[in-house]
C-alpha positions as CSV (number, residue, x, y, z in Angstrom):
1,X,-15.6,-22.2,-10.8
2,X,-15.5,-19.0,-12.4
3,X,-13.9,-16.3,-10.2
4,X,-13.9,-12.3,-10.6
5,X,-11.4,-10.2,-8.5
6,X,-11.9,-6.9,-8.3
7,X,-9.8,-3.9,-6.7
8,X,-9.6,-0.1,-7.1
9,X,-6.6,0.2,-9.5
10,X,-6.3,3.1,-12.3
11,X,-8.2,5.3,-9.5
12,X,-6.2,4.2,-6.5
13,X,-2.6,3.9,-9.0
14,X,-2.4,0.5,-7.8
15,X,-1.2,-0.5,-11.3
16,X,0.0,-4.2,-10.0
17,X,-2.6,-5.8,-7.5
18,X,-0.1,-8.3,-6.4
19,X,-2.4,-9.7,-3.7
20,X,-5.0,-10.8,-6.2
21,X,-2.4,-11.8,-8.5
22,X,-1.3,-14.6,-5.8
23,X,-4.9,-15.3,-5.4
24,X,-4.9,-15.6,-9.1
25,X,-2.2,-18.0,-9.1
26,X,-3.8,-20.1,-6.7
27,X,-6.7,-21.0,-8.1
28,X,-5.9,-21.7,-11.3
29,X,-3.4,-24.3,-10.2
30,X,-6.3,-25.7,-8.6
31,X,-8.5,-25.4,-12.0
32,X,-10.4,-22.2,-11.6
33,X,-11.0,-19.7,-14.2
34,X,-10.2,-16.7,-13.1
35,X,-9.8,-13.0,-14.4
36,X,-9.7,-9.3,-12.9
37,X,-12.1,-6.1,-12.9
38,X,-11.4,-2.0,-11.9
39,X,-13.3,-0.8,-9.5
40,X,-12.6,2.4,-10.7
41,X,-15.0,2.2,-13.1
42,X,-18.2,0.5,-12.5
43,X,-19.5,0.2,-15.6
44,X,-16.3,-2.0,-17.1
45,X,-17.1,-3.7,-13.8
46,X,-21.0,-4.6,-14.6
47,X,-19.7,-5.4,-18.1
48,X,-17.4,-8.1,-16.9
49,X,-19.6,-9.7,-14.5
50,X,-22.3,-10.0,-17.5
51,X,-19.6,-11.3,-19.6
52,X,-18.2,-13.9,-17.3
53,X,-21.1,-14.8,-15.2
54,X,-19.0,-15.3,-12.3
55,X,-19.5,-18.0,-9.3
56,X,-17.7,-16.2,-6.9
57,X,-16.6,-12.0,-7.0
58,X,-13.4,-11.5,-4.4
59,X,-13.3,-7.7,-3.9
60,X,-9.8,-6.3,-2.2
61,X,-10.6,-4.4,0.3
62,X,-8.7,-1.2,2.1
63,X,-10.0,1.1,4.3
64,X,-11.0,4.1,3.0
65,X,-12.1,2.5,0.1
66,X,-14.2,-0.3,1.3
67,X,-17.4,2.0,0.6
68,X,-17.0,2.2,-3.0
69,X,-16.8,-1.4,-3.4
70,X,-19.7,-2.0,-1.1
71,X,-21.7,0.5,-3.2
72,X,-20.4,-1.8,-6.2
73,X,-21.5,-5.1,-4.4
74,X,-24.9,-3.6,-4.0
75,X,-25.2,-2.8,-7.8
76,X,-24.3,-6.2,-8.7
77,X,-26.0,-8.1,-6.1
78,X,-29.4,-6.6,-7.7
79,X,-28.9,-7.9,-11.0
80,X,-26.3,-11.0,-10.5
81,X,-26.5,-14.1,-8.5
82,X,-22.5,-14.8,-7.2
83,X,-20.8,-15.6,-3.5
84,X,-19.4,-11.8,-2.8
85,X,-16.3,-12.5,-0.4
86,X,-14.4,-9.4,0.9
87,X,-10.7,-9.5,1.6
88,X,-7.7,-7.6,2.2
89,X,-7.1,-5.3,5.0
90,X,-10.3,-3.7,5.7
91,X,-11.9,-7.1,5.5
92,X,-8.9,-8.4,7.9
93,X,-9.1,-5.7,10.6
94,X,-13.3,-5.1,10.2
95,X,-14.6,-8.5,9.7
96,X,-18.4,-7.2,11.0
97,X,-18.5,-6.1,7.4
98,X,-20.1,-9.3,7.3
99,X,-23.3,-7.8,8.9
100,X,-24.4,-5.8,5.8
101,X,-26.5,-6.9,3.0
102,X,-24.9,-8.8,0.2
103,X,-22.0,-9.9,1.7
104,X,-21.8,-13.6,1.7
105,X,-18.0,-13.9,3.4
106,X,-15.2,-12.1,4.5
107,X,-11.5,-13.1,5.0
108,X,-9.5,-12.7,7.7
109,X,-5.4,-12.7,7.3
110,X,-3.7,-14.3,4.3
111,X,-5.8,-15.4,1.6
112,X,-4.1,-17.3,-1.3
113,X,-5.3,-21.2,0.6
114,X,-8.7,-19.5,1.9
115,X,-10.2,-18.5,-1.5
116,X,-9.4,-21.8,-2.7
117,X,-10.7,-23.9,-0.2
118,X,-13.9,-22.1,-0.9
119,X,-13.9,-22.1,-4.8
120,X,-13.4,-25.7,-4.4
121,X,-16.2,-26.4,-1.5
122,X,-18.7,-24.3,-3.7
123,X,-18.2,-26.3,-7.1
124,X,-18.3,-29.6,-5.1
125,X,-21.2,-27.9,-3.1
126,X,-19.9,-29.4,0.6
127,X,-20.6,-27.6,3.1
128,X,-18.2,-24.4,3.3
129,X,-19.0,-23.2,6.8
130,X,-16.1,-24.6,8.6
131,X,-13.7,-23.2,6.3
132,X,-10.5,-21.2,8.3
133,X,-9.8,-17.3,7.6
134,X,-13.9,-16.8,7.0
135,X,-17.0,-15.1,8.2
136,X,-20.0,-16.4,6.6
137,X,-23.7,-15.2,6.5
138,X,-25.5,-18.2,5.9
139,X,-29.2,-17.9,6.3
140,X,-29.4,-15.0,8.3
141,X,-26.5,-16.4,10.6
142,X,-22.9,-15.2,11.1
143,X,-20.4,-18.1,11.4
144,X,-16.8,-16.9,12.6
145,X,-14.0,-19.4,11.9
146,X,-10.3,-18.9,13.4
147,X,-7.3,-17.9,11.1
148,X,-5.3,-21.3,10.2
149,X,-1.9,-20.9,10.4
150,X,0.8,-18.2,8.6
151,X,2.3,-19.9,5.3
152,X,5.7,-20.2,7.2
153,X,7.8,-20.7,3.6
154,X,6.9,-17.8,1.8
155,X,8.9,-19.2,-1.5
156,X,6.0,-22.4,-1.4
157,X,3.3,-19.7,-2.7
158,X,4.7,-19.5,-6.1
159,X,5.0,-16.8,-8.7
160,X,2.2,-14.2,-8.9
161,X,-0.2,-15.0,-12.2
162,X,1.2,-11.4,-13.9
163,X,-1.1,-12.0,-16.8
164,X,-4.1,-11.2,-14.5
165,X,-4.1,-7.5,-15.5
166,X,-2.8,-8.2,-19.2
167,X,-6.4,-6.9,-20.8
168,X,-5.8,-3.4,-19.0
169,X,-3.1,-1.5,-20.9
170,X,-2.3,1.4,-17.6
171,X,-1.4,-2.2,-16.0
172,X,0.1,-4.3,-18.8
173,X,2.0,-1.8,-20.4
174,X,3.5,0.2,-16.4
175,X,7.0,-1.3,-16.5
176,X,7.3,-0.6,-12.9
177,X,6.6,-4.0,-11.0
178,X,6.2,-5.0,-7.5
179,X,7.6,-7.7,-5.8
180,X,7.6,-9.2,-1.9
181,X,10.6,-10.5,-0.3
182,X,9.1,-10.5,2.9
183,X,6.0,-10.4,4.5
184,X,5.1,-8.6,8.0
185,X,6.9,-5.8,10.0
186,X,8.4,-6.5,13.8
187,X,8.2,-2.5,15.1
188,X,5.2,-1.2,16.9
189,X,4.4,2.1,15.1
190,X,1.6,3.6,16.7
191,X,-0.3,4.5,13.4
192,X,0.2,1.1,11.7
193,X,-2.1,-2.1,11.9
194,X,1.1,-4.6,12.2
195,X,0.6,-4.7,15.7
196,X,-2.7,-6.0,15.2
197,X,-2.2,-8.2,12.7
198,X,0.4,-9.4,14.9
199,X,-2.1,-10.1,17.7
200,X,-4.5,-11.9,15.0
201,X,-1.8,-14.4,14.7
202,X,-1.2,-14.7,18.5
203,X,1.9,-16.8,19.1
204,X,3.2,-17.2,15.2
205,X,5.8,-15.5,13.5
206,X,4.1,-12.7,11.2
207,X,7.8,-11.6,9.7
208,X,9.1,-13.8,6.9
209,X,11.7,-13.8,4.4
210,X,12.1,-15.4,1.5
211,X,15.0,-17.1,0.3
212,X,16.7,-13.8,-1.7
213,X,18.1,-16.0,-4.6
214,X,14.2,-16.9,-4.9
215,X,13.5,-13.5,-5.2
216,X,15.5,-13.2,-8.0
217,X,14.8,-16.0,-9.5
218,X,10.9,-14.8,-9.3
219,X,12.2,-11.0,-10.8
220,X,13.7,-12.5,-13.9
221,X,11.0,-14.7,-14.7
222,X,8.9,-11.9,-14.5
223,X,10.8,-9.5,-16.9
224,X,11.5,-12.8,-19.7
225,X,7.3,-12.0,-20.1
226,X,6.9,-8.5,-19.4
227,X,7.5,-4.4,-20.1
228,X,9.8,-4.7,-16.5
229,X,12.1,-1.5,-16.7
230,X,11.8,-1.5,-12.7
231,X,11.8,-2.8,-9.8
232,X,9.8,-2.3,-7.1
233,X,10.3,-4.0,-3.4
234,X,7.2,-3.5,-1.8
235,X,8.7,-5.0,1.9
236,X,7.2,-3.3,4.6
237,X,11.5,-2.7,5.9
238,X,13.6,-3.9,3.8
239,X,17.5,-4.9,4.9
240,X,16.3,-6.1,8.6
241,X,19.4,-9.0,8.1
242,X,22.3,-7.5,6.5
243,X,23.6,-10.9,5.7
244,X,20.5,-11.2,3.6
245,X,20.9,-8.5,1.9
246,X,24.6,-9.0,1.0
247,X,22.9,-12.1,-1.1
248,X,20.4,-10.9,-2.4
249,X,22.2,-7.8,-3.8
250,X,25.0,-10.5,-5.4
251,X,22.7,-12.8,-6.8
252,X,20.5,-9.4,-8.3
253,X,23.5,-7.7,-10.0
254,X,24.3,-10.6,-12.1
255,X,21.3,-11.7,-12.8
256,X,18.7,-8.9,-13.2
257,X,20.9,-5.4,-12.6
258,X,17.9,-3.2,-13.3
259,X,17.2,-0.2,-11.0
260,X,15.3,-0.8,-8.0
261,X,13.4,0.9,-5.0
262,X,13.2,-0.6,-1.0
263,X,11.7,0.9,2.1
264,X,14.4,1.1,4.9
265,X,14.5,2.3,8.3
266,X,16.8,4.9,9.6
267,X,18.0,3.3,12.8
268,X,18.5,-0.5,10.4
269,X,20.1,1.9,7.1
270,X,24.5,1.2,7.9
271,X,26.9,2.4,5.1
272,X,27.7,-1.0,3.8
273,X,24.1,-2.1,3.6
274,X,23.7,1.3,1.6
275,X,26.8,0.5,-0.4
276,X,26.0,-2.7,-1.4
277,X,22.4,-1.7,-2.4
278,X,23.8,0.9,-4.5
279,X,26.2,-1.6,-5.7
280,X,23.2,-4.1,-7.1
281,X,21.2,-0.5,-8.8
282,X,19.4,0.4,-6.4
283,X,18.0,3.6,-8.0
284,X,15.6,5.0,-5.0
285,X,14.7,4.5,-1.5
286,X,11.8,5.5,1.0
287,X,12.5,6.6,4.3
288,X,10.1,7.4,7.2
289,X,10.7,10.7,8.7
290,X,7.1,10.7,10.0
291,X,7.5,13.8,12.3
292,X,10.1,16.6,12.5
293,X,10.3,16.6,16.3
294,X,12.1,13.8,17.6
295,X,9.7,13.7,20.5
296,X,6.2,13.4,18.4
297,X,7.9,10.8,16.4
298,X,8.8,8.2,19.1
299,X,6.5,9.4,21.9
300,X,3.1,9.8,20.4
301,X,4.6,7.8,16.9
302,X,6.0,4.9,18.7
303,X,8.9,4.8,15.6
304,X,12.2,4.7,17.6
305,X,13.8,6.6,15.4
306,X,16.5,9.3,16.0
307,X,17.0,12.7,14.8
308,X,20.8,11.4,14.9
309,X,20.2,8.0,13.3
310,X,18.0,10.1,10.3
311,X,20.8,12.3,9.4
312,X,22.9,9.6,9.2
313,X,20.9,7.8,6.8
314,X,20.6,10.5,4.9
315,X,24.1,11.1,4.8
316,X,25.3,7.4,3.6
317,X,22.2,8.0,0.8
318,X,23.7,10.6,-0.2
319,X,27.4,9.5,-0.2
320,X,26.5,6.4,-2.7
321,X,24.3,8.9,-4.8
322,X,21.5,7.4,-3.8
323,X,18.4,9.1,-4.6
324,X,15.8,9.1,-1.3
325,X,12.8,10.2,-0.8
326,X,11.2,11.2,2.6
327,X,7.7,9.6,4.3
328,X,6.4,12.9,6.3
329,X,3.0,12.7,8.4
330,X,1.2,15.8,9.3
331,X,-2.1,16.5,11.0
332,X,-0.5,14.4,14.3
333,X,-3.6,13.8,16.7
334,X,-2.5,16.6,19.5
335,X,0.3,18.7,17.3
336,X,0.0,21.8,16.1
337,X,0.5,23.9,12.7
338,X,3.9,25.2,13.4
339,X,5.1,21.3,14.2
340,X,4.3,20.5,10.7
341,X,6.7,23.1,9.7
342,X,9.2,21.6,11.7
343,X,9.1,18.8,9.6
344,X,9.8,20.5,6.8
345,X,12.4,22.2,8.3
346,X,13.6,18.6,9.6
347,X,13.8,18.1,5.8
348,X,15.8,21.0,4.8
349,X,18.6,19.5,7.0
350,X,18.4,15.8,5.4
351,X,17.6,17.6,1.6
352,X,16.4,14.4,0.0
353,X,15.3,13.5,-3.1
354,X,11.8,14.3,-2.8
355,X,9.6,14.5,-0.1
356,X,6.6,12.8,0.1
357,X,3.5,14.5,2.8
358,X,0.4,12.4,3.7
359,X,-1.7,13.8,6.1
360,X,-2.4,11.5,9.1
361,X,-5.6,9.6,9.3
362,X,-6.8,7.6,12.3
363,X,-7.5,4.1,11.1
364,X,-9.7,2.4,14.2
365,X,-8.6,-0.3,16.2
366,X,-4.7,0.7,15.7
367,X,-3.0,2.9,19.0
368,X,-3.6,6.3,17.3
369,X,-6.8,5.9,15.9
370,X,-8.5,4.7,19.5
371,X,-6.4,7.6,20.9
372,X,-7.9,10.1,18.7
373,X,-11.4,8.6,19.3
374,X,-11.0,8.5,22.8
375,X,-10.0,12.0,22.5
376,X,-13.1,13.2,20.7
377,X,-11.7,14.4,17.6
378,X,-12.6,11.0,15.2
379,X,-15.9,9.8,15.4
380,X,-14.2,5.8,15.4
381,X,-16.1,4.9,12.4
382,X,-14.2,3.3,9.9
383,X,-16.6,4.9,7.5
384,X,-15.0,7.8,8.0
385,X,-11.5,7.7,6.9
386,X,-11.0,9.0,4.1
387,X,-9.9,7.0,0.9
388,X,-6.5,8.0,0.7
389,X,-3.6,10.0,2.8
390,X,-3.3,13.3,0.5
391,X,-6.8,14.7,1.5
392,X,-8.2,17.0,3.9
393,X,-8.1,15.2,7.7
394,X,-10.7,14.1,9.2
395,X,-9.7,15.3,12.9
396,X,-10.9,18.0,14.2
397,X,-8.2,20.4,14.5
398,X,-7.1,23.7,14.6
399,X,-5.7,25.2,11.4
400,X,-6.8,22.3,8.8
401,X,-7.2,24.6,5.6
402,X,-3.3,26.1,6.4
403,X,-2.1,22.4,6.9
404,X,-3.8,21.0,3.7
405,X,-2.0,23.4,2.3
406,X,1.3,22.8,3.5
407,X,0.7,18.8,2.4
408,X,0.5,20.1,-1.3
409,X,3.0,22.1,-1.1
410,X,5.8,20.4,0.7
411,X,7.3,18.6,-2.4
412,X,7.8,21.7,-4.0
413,X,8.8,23.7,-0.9
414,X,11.4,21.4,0.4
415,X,12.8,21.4,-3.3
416,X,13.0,24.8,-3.6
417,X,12.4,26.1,0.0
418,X,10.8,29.7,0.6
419,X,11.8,31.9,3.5
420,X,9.5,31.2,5.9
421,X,7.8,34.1,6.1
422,X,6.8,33.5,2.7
423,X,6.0,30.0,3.4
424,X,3.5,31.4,6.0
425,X,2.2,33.9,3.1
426,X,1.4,30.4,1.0
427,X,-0.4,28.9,3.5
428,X,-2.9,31.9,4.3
429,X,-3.8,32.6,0.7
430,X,-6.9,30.5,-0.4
431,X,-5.6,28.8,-3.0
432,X,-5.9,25.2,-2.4
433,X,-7.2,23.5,-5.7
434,X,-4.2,25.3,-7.1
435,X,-1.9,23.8,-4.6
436,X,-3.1,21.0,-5.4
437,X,-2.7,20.9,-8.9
438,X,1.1,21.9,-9.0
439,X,2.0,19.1,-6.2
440,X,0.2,16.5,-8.4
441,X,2.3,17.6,-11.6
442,X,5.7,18.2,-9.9
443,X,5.0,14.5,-7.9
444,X,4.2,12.9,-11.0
445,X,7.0,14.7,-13.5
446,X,9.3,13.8,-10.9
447,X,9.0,10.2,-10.2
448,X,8.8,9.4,-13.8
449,X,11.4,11.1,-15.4
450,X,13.6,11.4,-12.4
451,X,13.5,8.8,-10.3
452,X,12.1,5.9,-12.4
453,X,13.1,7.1,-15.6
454,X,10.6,5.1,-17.3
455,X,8.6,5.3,-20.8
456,X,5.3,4.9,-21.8
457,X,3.3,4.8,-24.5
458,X,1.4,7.9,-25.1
459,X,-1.9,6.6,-24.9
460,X,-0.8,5.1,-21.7
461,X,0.7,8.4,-20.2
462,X,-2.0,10.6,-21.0
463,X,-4.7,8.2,-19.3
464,X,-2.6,7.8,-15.7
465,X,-1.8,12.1,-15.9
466,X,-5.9,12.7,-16.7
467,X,-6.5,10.4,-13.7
468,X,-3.7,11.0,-11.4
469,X,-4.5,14.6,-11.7
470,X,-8.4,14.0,-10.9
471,X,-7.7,11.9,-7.8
């Protein structure tokens, strides 16, 4: 069978769609031919679907940006015969999708044994209805099939197929990679869909870990064929088992010993898992500060995170020169303007690295996003939400043009803080697109030449500015 996968990549940065590149891997080993498509331009995408002819077109799915792949599916549909199957998390947590026109199957939960149990039922043309992980319409009829168990040894899937991307220079050529070494979270953040994905696999496991020395096994077979100048963890928490990570940091100095990134938790982050991380290159580190008041973040945020446990993170980063950067949320369902600027005052006192704003969004069906529906200020709809977190809110609250605002500015303004009187000057004057602009430019200047400290060709850096600026 010939397959087409197809995500938002240049537009969305997403530069390595590692789910589709397991998917990738998958079916070839079970004799597919397979190959990728942007959905960031739809053209390239109509293109490659005349070109291939595909049997089967797998679009990745997140909320957000579901529409603009259903608008894609549409296009096609009219001018292509081809079994559209939706996955990822929008498909996952919004399987109804299934309702609308042209959509032939969704999946529910992990893909990788899903997508090829259907390749191979269509090209043997058996009967596919019975398949686990999918919704099917079939003749006017939706058929709901359970999710089959989690893949309990992650290290069976395989290496991701890295050549998936190789005809799009942005991806080829971005020496930053991404690799798992887990899969799943255990904490109960009230703004997150692991709970749910939890209760999707009712009585199972959902967090994993691979064997580390797999992990860098995986990482060094990936650099022997690639531009890798960095590494990039993608673990939803990294360092849950400090034993683990002892290994994995042994086993990564001597054989890889290229800077890295992790996410980490404040109240998991101890001085010798930061020292032996530092130890193996670890070059820069995400930390969820979420809210400034310690109250908003583990009342209405569910995070169980201290203010006390946050500045002692911040403190052992900063003893092992560690460069951190800061995960901040603001438009909180219920908080007010001035409780944003408590989180950048919050990141005065733990002066990392960079400080990285997203403005909330309620995604339905997590605890948040039914609160801020049941509260009347989100209509529910996952139509809604917005494609991505550095955009206006869609909640109707008080003071949204002064905290879009603040979100562009906080990068700058917790490098080089203003008094806050000024601050307060910033945030009245109507000057938004220009906001805008300078936190795109000092983001992007600074994790490039700072924190990843990465080249690229020229072609290649002017395309990813021209569209990193525009979206």
């Amino acid at each position: 069978m010939r397959v087409l996968l197809v995500a938002q990549l240049l537009k969305a940065r997403n530069f390595q769609p590692l789910g589709l590149e397991y998917l990738s891997a998958h079916l070839k080993r079970a004799g597919h031919q397979v190959a990728a498509a942007d959905a960031s331009f739809h053209d390239k995408v109509i293109s490659a679907v005349d070109e291939l002819r595909p049997d089967i077109i797998g679009y990745y799915a997140c909320t957000g940006l579901h529409r603009d792949l259903i608008r894609l599916n549409d296009k096609l549909k009219r001018r292509f015969e081809f079994f559209a199957a939706f996955g990822g998390p929008h498909a996952t947590f919004f399987p109804e999708m299934i309702k609308l026109p042209g959509i032939d199957g969704v999946c529910r939960g992990e893909g990788e044994q899903a997508i090829v149990d259907l390749a191979n039922a269509l090209e043997d043309r058996r009967d596919y209805c019975n398949i686990p992980n999918w919704w099917f319409s079939v003749g006017g009829r939706i058929v709901k099939n359970e999710v089959r168990p989690l893949v309990r040894n992650l290290d069976e899937l395989g290496a991701p197929d890295w050549s998936l991307t190789d005809a799009m220079p942005y991806c080829r050529d971005f020496p930053v990679k991404i690799f798992m070494a887990s899969h799943g979270c255990p904490h109960s953040c009230a703004f997150c869909y692991s709970p749910a994905y939890r209760l999707l696999y009712r009585g199972q496991k959902a967090r994993r870990t691979r064997d580390p020395l797999k992990v860098v096994d995986e990482i060094e077979l990936c650099r022997e064929g690639s531009s890798l100048a960095f590494v990039y963890l993608f673990d939803d928490t990294f360092g849950i088992d400090p034993a683990w990570v002892s290994d994995f940091c042994r086993a990564y100095k001597k054989k890889i010993a290229l800077p890295f990134y992790v996410n980490l938790r404040a109240d998991l982050i101890t001085e010798n898992i930061v020292r032996d991380l530092a130890w193996a290159g670890l070059a820069f580190a995400g930390i969820g500060l979420e809210s400034g008041c310690e109250t908003i973040r583990n009342e209405v945020l569910n995070k169980g995170v201290s203010d006390v446990q946050l500045k002692r993170a911040a403190a052992f980063m900063r003893a092992n020169n560690t460069v951190f950067s800061t995960f901040n949320m603001l438009g909180i369902p219920g908080t007010t303007l001035d409780q944003d600027i408590e989180t950048w005052r919050m990141n005065l006192r733990l002066r990392p690295n960079f400080a990285e704003a997203l403005m909330f969004q309620p995604y339905p069906r997590t605890k948040l996003g039914d609160k801020a529906k049941k509260e009347g200020l989100f209509s529910g709809n996952p139509d809604d939400v917005p494609p991505n977190f550095k955009g206006q809110s869609v909640l109707n609250q008080p003071n949204s043009k002064q905290r879009l605002r603040l979100l562009y500015l906080f990068p700058i303004i917790v490098a080089y803080p203003p008094p806050p009187k000024i601050l307060r000057g910033l945030l009245r004057l109507p000057l938004t697109p220009l906001y805008r602009l300078a936190s795109r430019l000092y983001e992007g200047a600074v994790k490039i030449f700072k924190i990843y400290r990465i080249s690229l060709p020229p072609r290649t850096l002017i395309r990813l500015a021209w569209h990193y600026l525009r979206y």
